[in-house]
N, C-alpha and C positions, 0 to 999 in steps of 0.2 A: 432871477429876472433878466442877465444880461445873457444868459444863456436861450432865453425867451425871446429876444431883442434879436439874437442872431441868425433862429430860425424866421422869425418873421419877416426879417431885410433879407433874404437866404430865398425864401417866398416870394415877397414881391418881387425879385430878378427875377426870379422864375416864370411868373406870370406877364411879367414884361417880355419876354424873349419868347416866350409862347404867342403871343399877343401879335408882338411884331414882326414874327416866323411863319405868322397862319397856319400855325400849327392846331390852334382852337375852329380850325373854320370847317363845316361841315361839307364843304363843295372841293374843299380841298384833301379829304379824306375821302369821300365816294370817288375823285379820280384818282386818287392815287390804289381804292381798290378793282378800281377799272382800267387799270391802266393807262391813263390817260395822261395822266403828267409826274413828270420825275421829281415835281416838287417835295414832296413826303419823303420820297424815298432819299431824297440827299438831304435831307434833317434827320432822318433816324443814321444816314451811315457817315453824318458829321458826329449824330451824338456818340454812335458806335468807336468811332474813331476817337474822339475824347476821351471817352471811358477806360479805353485799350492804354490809351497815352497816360491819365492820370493815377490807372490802378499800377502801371508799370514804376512809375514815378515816385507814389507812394509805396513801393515795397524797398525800392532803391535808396532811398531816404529813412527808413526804420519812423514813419510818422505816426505819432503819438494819436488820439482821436483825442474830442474835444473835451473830453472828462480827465485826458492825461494818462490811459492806462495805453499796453499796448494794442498796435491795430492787427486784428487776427483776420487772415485772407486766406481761406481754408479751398482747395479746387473741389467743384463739383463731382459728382462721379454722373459721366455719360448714360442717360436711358432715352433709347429711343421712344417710347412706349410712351413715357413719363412726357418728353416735351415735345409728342405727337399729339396726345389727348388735349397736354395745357395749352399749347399752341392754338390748336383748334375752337377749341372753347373762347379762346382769351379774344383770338380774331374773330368768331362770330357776336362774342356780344362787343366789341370794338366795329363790326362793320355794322351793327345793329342800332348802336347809339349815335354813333359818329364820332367818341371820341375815347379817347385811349384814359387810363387811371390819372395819365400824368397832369392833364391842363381838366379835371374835372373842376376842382374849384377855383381855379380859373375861368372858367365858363360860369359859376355860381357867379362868380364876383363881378362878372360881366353884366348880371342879372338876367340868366337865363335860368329861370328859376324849376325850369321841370326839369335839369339835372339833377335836382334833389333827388327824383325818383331813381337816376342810376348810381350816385352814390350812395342814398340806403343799398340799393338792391346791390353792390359792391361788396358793403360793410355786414351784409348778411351773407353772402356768398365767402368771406373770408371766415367769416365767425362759423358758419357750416363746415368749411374744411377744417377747421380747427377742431372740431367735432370727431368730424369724422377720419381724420390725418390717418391715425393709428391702422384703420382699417383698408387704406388706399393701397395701390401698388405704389412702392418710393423706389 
């Protein structure tokens, strides 16, 4: 249960800083894929930059995860192919909905209720690749 408790205060930050970033706003994701305003793009390259800072931080630190076992941070191996395809994909149904995996329910909780249809259509399109993984180029 307190492990439960964590993720859901974990969440509502989450959706607070989404909220208060206009990172959920649909006029702020068309200009940013129109290039119209640099707002977007200095959220994702603050988030970028966080991410860089805290995976550094936690490797430097030997950090336990929340279960207590160790935390394994395994480097990718580079394909071009691989993050030409998912790239492209990922940005057109992200310029198609307006909004990216991370503030979807965020926008549920907003009560914008026809995001339901793109997180089904999310939750199906992972459950498909899960499917079909084996058969993909990796």
């Amino acid at each position: 249960m307190i492990k439960f408790i964590k993720f859901l205060i974990a969440g509502i930050i989450f959706g607070i800083v989404m909220t208060k970033s206009e990172a959920i706003s649909w006029f702020r994701i068309q200009e940013m894929f129109r290039f119209e305003s640099f707002h977007m793009y200095g959220i994702i390259g603050v988030a970028v930059g966080l991410g860089a800072i805290f995976t550094f931080l936690l490797k430097k630190t030997n950090t336990k995860t929340m279960y207590g076992s160790e935390l394994n941070l395994t480097p990718k191996t580079m394909s071009v192919a691989r993050y030409l395809i998912g790239g492209t994909i990922f940005g057109l149904g992200w310029a198609m909905t307006g909004a990216c995996p991370g503030p979807l329910f965020t926008l549920l909780g907003h009560g914008i209720w026809s995001i339901a249809i793109v997180i089904a259509s999310a939750t199906l399109g992972t459950l498909a690749y899960g499917v079909f993984r084996s058969k993909l180029p990796h």
